[in-house]
Every structure is written in C-alpha cells, then in structure tokens.
KOLLOKE-653946 format. One line per 2 residues: number of its first residue (from 1); their letters; for each residue y negated, x negated, z negated of N, C-alpha, C, O. Coordinates in steps of 0.2 Angstrom, whole numbers. Layout:
NUM> a> Y,X,Z,Y,X,Z,Y,X,Z,Y,X,Z; ...
***
This chain:
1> xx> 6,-4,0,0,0,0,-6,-4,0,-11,-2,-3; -6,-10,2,-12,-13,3,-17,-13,9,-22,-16,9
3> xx> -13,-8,14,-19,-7,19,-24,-1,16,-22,3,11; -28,-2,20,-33,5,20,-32,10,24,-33,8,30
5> xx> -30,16,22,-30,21,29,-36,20,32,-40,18,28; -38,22,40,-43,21,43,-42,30,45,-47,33,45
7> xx> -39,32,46,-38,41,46,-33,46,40,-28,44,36; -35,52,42,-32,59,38,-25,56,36,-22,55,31
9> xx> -23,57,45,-15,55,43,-13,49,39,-9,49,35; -15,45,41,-15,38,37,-14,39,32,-8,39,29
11> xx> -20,42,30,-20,42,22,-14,47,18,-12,46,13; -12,54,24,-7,58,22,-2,55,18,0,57,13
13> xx> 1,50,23,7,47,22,9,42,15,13,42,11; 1,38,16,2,36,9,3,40,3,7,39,-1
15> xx> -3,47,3,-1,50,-2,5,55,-2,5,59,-7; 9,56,2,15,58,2,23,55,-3,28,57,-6
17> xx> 20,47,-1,23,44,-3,22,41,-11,27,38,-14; 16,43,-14,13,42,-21,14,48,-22,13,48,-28
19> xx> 16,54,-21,16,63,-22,26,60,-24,28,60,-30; 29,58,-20,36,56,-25,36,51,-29,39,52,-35
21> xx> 34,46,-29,34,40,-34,31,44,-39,34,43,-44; 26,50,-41,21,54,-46,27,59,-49,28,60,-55
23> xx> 32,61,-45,36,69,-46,39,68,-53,42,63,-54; 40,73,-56,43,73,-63,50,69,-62,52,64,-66
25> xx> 53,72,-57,61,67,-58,61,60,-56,66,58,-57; 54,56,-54,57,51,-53,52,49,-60,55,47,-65
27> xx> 44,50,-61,41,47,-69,48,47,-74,49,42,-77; 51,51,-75,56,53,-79,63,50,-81,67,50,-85
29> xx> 63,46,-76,70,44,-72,74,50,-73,76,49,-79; 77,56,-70,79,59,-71,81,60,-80,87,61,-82
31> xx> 78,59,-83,77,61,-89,81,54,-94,83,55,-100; 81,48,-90,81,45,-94,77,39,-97,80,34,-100
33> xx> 69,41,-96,65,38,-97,60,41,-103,60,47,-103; 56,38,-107,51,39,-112,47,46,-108,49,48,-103
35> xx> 42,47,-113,37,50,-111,32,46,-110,28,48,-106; 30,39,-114,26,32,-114,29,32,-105,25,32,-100
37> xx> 36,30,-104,34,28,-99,34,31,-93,33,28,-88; 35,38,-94,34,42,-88,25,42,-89,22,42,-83
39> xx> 21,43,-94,14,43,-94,11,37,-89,7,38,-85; 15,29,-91,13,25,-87,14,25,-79,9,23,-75
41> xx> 20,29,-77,23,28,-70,15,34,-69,9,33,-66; 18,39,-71,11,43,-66,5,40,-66,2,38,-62
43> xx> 3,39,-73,-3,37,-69,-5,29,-66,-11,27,-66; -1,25,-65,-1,19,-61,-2,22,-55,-8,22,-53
45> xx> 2,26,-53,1,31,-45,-6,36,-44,-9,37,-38; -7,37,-51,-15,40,-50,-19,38,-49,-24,41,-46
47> xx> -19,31,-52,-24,24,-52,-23,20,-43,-26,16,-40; -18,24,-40,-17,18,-33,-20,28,-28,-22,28,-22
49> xx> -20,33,-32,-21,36,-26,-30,39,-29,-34,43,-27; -30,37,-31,-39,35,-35,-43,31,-30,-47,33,-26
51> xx> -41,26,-31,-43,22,-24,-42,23,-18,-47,21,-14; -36,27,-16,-37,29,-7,-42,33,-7,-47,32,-3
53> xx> -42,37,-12,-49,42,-9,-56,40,-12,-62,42,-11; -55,36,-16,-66,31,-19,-65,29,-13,-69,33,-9
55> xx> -62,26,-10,-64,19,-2,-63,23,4,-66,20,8; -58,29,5,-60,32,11,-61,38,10,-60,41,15
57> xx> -62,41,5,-64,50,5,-59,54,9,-62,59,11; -51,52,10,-48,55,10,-46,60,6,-46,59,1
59> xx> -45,68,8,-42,71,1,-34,72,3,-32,72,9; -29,71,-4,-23,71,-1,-22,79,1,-25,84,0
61> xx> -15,79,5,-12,85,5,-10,88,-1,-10,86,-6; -9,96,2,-7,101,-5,-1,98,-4,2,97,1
63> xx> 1,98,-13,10,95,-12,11,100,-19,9,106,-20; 16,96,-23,17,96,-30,14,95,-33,14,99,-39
65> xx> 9,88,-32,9,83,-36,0,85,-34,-5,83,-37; 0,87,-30,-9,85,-28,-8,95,-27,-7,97,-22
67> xx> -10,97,-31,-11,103,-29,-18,105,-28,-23,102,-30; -19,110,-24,-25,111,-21,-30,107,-16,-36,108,-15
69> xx> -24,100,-14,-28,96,-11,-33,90,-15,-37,87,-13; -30,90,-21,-35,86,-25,-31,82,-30,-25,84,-30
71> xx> -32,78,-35,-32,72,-38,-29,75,-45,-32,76,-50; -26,76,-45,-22,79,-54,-27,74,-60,-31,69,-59
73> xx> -26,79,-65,-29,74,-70,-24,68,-73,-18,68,-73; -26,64,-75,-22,58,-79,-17,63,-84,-18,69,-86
75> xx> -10,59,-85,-7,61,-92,-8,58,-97,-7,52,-99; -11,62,-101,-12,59,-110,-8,57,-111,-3,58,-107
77> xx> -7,53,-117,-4,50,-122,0,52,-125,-4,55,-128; 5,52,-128,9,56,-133,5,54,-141,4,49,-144
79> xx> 2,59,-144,1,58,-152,8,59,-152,12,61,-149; 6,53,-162,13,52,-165,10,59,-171,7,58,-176
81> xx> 12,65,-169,11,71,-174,14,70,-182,11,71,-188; 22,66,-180,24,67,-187,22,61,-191,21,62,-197
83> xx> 18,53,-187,16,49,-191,10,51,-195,9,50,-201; 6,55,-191,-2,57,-192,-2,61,-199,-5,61,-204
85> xx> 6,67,-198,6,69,-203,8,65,-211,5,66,-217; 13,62,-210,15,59,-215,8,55,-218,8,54,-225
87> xx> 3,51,-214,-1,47,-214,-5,53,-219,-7,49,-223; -8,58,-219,-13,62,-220,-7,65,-227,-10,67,-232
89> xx> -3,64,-228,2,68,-234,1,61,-240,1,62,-246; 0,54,-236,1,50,-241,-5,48,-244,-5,44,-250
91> xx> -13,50,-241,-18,49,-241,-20,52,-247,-22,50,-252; -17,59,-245,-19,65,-251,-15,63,-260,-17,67,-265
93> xx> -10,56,-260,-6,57,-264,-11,51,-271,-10,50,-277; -15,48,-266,-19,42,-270,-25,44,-276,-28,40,-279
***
C-alpha cells in the first residue's frame, strides 16, 4: 500500500482490501484474538485508510466496514471495569 491511488477506482481497491484486513473475523482471528488486539488490527487499517483519503480525497466504497461511504470511528479501548472497581472499593477502605 505504498502507492497513491491517482483515481476512484484506485483507491476502491485499496479500500476493499483494508474493508477485509478491518472485518470482525479477521481483527478477531476468528475469535482467537484479544479485544487489545483486535482494537490494534482495526485501527492500524484506519490509520492506513486515513491517509488514502487526507492525500487524495477519495471516499471509500459502502461496504461493512465503511458504511455509508465514510471512515468508521476508531475502536476504544477496553476499560479494565473490574480493576477500576476494586481500585475505588480499596480507596474507600483507607
């Protein structure tokens, strides 16, 4: 992915090709991956299809992954809820 699309289709292809490296069964490895690292896989691919369209104002196609023609938001991060909580249970003990 180091060239620059110079057209639509250009650029289609690349983001067709970042619309599967992004899709749940591959972030996930079919469910044998973290949520940490499925958070990383997509948005490495959000951050590569970020850039096709800052540098050429492609918009991708509607897929899964780009619905409505546009740029999904990042995935957050997982809080650790049970740490937070026990953290706030041991606070209250002092």
């Amino acid at each position: 992915m180091n060239d620059i699309p110079k057209t639509q289709e250009e650029a289609n292809v690349l983001y067709k090709e970042l619309e599967l490296e992004m899709s749940n069964e591959v972030i996930y490895r079919d469910g044998e991956a973290t949520y940490n690292e499925a958070f990383a896989a997509f948005n490495i691919g959000l951050i590569k299809a970020t850039k096709i369209f800052n540098t050429t104002g492609f918009r991708p196609p509607r897929g899964d992954v780009f619905m409505e023609g546009k740029l999904p938001p990042p995935m957050k991060p997982l809080r650790d809820i049970v740490w937070e909580e026990r953290t706030v249970y041991l606070q209250g003990e002092q």
